[in-house]
N, C-alpha and C positions, 0 to 999 in steps of 0.2 A: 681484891681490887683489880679493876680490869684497864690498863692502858690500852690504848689504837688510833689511829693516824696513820698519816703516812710521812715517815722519812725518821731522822733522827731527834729523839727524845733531849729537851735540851739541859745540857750540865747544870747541878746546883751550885752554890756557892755554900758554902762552911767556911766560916771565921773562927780560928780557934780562938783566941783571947775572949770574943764577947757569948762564944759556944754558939751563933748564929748559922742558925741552916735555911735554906728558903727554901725546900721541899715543900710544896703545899698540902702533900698528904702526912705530914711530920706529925699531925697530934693523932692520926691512925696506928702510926708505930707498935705503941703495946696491943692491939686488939685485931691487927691485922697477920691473915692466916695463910691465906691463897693471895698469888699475882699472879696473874693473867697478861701474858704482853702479846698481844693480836698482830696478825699475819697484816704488814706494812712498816710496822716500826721497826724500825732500820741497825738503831743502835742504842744503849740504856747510857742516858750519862752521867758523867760522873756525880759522885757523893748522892750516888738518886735514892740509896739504902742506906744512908751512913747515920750515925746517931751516938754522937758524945756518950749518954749515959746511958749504960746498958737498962738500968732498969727501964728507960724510957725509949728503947727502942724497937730493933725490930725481930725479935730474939722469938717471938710466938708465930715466927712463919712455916709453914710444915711442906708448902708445895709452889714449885714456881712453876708453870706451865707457857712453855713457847710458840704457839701457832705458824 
């Protein structure tokens, strides 16, 4: 998965009680291997990797790459 832009990346929210994440790339979680954050993006924000249950998160990442 490749982020890019320019400036900062915006925070997610996570609800613990109803286990609510608003990451848009949340149902990639298990199948995702590589992230790629391109030369402009400023800053990662918060909860942008976070995932309640490990089976269903993001636990198959092998490589983050910074540009």
């Amino acid at each position: 998965m490749v982020f890019y832009g320019k400036g900062e990346m915006l925070s997610c929210y996570f609800d613990y009680p109803s286990q609510v994440i608003t990451t848009p790339w949340k149902s990639y979680g298990p199948t995702l291997k590589n992230i790629i954050i391109e030369e402009g993006v400023t800053n990662i924000g918060s909860h942008a990797f976070y995932y309640h249950y490990p089976d269903r998160g993001y636990q198959n990442i092998k490589n983050v790459r910074i540009n």
